[in-house]
C-alpha positions, 0 to 999 in steps of 0.5 A, spaced: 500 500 500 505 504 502 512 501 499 511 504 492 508 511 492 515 511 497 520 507 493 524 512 489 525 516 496 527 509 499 532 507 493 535 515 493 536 513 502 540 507 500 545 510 495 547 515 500 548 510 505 552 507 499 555 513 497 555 517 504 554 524 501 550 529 503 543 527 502 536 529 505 530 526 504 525 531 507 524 539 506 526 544 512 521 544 517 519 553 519 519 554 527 512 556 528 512 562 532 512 562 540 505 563 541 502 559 535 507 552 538 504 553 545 497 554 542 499 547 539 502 543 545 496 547 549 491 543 545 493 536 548 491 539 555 487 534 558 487 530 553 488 521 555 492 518 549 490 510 549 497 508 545 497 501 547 493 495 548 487 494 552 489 497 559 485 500 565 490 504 568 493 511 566 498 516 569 498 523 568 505 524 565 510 529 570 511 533 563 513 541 565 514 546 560 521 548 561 520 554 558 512 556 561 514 552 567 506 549 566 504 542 566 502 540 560 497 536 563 497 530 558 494 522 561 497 516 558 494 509 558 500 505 562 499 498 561 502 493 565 508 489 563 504 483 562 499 487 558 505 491 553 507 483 552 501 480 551 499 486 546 506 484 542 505 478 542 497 478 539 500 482 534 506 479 532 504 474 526 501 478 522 506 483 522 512 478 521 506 475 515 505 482 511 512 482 509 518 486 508 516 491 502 510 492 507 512 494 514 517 498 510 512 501 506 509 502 513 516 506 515 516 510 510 509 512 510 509 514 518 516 519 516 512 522 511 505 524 515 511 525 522 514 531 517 507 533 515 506 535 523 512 538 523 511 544 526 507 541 532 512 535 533 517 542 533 513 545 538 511 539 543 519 538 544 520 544 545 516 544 550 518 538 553 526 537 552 528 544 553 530 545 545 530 551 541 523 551 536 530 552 530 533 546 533 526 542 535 525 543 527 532 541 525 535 536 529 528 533 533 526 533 525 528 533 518 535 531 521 531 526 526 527 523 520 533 522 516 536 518 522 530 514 521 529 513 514 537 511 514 536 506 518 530 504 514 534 503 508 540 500 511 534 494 514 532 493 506 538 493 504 540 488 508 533 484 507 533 484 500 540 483 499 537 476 499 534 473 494 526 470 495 528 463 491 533 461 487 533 455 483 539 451 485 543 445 481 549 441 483 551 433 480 552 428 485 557 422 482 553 423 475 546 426 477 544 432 476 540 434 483 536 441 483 533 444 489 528 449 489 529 453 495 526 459 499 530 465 504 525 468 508 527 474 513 524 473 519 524 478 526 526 475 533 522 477 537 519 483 541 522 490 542 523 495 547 525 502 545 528 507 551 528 513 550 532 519 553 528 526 556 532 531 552 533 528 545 528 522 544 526 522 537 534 523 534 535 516 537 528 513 538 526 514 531 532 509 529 530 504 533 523 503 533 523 504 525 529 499 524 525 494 529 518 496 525 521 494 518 524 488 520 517 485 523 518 486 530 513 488 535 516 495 538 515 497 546 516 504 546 519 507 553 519 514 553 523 518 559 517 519 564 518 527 564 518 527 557 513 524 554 508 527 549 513 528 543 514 521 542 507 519 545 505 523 537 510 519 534 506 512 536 500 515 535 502 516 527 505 509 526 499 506 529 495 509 524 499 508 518 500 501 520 491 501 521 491 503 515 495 498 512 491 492 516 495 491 521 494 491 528 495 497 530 499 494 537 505 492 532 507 498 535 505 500 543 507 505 548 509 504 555 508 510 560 511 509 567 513 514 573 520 516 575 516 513 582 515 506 579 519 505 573 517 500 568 524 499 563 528 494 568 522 489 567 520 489 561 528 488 559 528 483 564 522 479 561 524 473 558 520 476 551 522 482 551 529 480 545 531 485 543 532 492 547 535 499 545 536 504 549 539 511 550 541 515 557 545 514 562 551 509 563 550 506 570 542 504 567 546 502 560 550 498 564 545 494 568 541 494 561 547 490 557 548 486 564 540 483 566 537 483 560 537 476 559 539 473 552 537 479 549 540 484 543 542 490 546 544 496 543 546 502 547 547 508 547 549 513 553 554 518 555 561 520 554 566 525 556 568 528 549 575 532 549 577 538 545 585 539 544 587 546 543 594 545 539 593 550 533 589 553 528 589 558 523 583 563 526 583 564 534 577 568 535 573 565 529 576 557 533 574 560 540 566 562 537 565 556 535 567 552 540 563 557 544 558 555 540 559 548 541 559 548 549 552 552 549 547 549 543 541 546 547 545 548 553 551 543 553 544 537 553 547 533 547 551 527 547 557 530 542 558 537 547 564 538 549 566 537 556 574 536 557 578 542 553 585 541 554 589 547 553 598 546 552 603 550 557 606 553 551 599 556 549 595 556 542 599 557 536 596 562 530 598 565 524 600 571 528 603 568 533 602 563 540 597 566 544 599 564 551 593 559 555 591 566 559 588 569 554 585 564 551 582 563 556 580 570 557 577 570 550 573 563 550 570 567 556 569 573 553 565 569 547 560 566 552 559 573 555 558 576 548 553 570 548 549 572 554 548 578 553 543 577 546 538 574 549 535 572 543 541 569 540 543 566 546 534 563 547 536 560 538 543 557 541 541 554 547 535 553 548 533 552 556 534 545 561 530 540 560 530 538 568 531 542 574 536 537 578 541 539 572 540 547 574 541 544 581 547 540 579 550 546 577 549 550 583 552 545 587 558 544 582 559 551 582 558 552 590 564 548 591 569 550 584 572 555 589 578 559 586 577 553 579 571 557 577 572 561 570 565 563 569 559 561 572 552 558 569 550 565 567 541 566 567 540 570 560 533 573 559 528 569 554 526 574 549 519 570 550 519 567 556 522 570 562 521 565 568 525 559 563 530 554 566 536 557 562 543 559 562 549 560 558 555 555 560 560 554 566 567 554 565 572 551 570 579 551 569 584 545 572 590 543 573 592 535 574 598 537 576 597 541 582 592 536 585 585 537 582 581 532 580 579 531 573 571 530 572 570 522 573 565 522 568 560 526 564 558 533 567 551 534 564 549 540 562 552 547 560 559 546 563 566 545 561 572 544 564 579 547 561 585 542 562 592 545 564 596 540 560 604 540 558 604 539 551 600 536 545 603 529 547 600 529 554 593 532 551 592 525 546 595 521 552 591 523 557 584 524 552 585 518 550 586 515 557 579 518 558 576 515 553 578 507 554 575 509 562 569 513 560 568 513 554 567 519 548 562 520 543 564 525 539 572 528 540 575 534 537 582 537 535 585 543 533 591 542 529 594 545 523 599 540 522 596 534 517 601 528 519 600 530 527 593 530 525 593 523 522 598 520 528 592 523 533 587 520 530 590 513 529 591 514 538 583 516 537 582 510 533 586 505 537 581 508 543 575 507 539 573 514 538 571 518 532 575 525 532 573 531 528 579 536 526 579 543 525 572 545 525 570 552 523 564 555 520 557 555 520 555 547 521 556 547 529 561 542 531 558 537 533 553 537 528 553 529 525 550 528 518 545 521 517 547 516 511 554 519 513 556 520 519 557 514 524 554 516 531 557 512 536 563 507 534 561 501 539 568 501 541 568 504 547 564 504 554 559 510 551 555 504 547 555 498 544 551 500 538 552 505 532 548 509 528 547 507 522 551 502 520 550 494 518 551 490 526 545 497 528 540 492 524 541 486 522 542 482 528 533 484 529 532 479 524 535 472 521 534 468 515 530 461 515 531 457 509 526 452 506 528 448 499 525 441 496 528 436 491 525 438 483 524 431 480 527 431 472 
């Protein structure tokens, strides 16, 4: 119904995984102003969304707006763990039996109608996760939409790599023998999607697509305090998969509380076989370690390092890391965290630039930021939960004399009471006995590293990414062979490395049917996206064949 109106889409994603060239699949989606996205997310106020498979219990999800500090005051059926299941389960033959080109065309179909409703999809996250109305439209959509038609096109590429029958003949002594035999995909088993609160759709959407296209019920577990964003994309699906004749509990969404969490049970149950899952590392970790014989794929945090070495443009440099530090408020896995500044300075076309004042200039840029609301309200958008605005508070009480900058309050050009700031900076010396963070420091802060010289930046980064883990990592250097040497140490640590990154793209952009998103090699996740393991461990191939008389 759905797979052929969407094939040249379909067949235009595959060759930009092939290719891995600049490739989008969806128009650009326009911000709606502030007050038409909060008339939009208003309109579910009150509202119970049923999403699941028959249940008599409900939970009015903690959703408060980051930026209007209201509850958004939607309920949601909260099925038990054994009714979710049972909901799959009931589902689960007739999704296997529509077939490969159907539950893809099912995918495309749900992408399209989600771009449809991109402006309310924009102002639902917004107000969920913190982000900007432009970031909301951008990374939480066509971009996200794009992380989920890549990994649509990577599932029908691994599945339809085989062929349906193939007509086989060998001799045996002097006997021809022919065989007709037939490969069928054929899915594992029920799916459990867990996503984060700040930018669920980004990994969600992959996921859940890549479990749907493979013929394996999906469970979707969204954060408990950010809910409804994901919540709509469910409701797409299972009105597409309606519309197709499938059971629309092919896809189901489970909603719990912080007080009474659901994930842990559901993973842990025999029937669940499949998990993805994106947060934090302590629940990753338990995730990899009780999900019993289950595939599990994680996504979850990191400390991502920059070296300062030398470039060509300081101030252009400073802005964009600037930049870098404050896009969502530092809320993204690809935020720097650790950045290492040599004893020696930074060298530039003009000269070295002793660390002090680079220091004092990165300040400064983050200043200038704060000080144009609304530039700062595009860039950082608000905190999505209170405990980060908590947590930095205790971190900055007790930086002492280490404390650069403070998280500094700007003025929302729209919403004056929103939970937003510009970043912290807080600058350490290891040598001098101060401690280096053990782990991610969510939220908009950074730390600055005293180091002696570009050797003991690489050896201690890459020390930091095979403990904690690095998601994205980034240098600044003008000499090509030491950039190759450093991105071999990173590579041998299991870490992607961008060099030299100034222009308008921020630096931590990553780029779907062309950038890798997490390499799998390191403790910040098992899982990449989007890459061949990403997909093709959801499904498996069962072979029937029967001897042709000649």
């Amino acid at each position: 119904m759905f797979f052929t109106p969407h094939l040249s889409l379909l067949n235009s994603a595959v060759e930009a995984n092939r290719t891995r060239s600049a490739w989008t699949g969806f128009a650009p989606i326009a911000p709606p102003e502030p007050e038409r996205a909060e008339t939009l997310v208003g309109a579910y106020d009150g509202v119970t969304l049923q999403l699941s498979a028959p249940t008599s219990s409900v939970v009015t999800a903690d959703e408060i707006s980051p930026y209007t500090e209201k509850s958004l005051n939607v309920t949601y059926a909260a099925p038990s763990v054994e009714e979710t299941l049972d909901g799959a389960v009931a589902a689960a033959d007739k999704l296997r039996d529509a077939g490969v080109e159907e539950r893809v065309g099912v995918c495309l179909e749900s992408l399209r109608r989600i771009h449809r409703r991109g402006q309310e999809f924009a102002a639902v996250t917004s107000h969920t996760t913190g982000q900007s109305l432009g970031m909301a439209c951008s990374g939480s959509g066509t971009n996200a939409l794009d992380r989920g038609l890549e990994a649509v096109a990577m599932a029908w590429a691994a599945m339809s790599r085989v062929p349906e029958t193939v007509t086989w003949q060998q001799t045996f002594g002097k006997n021809p023998v022919t065989l007709r035999k037939r490969f069928r995909p054929r899915p594992v088993g029920t799916a459990l999607v867990v996503a984060c609160a700040s930018f669920p759709a980004w990994n969600a959407y992959p996921a859940i697509l890549a479990n749907l296209a493979t013929g394996n019920p999906v469970l979707v577990k969204p954060h408990p305090r950010s809910v409804l964003g994901t919540a709509l994309a469910v409701q797409v699906i299972r009105e597409v998969l309606a519309d197709a004749g499938l059971p629309a509990d092919a896809v189901q969404l489970v909603v719990d509380t912080v007080e009474s969490p659901i994930a842990g049970d559901l993973a842990a149950h025999p029937a669940t076989r499949i998990v993805d899952f994106t947060g934090s590392q302590n629940f990753g970790s338990w995730l990899e370690r009780n999900s019993g014989d289950a595939l599990v794929f994680t996504e979850t945090a990191g400390v991502n390092t920059v070296i300062l070495d030398s470039v060509h443009d300081l101030a252009a440099t400073l802005r964009t890391l600037a930049g870098g530090l404050s896009l969502f408020s530092g809320q993204m896995c690809t935020s720097p965290q650790n950045i290492y500044i040599l004893d020696g300075g930074v060298n530039t076309a003009d000269g070295t630039v002793p660390r002090d004042e680079v220091v004092t200039a990165l300040r400064a840029a983050l200043d200038d930021l704060a000080a144009a609301p609304r530039r700062a309200a595009a860039v950082c958008g608000a905190l999505q939960s209170d405990a980060t605005l908590r947590s930095l508070d205790s971190l900055a009480a007790t930086a002492g004399d280490t404390l650069v900058r403070r998280h500094t309050p700007y003025a929302h050009p729209d919403y004056p009471q929103a939970r937003a700031v510009t970043p912290m900076l807080i600058r350490i010396d290891p040598r001098r006995g101060h401690q280096v963070p053990n782990g991610e420091q969510f939220g908009p802060v950074a730390y600055l590293i005293d180091c002696a010289d570009r050797d003991a930046a690489v050896e201690h980064a890459t020390a930091s990414i095979r403990r904690h883990g690095a998601i994205s990592s980034y240098l600044y250097c003008t000499d090509d062979s030491a950039i190759d040497a450093i991105a071999d140490a990173y590579a041998d640590a299991g870490a992607s490395l961008s060099a030299n990154l100034v222009s308008s793209m921020p630096m931590q952009y990553a780029a779907a049917y062309s950038d890798y998103h997490v390499t799998g090699l390191n403790p910040a996740g098992n899982a990449t996206l989007t890459d061949e393991s990403f997909v093709a461990g959801r499904f498996r191939m069962v072979q029937d064949r029967r001897q042709i008389e000649e």
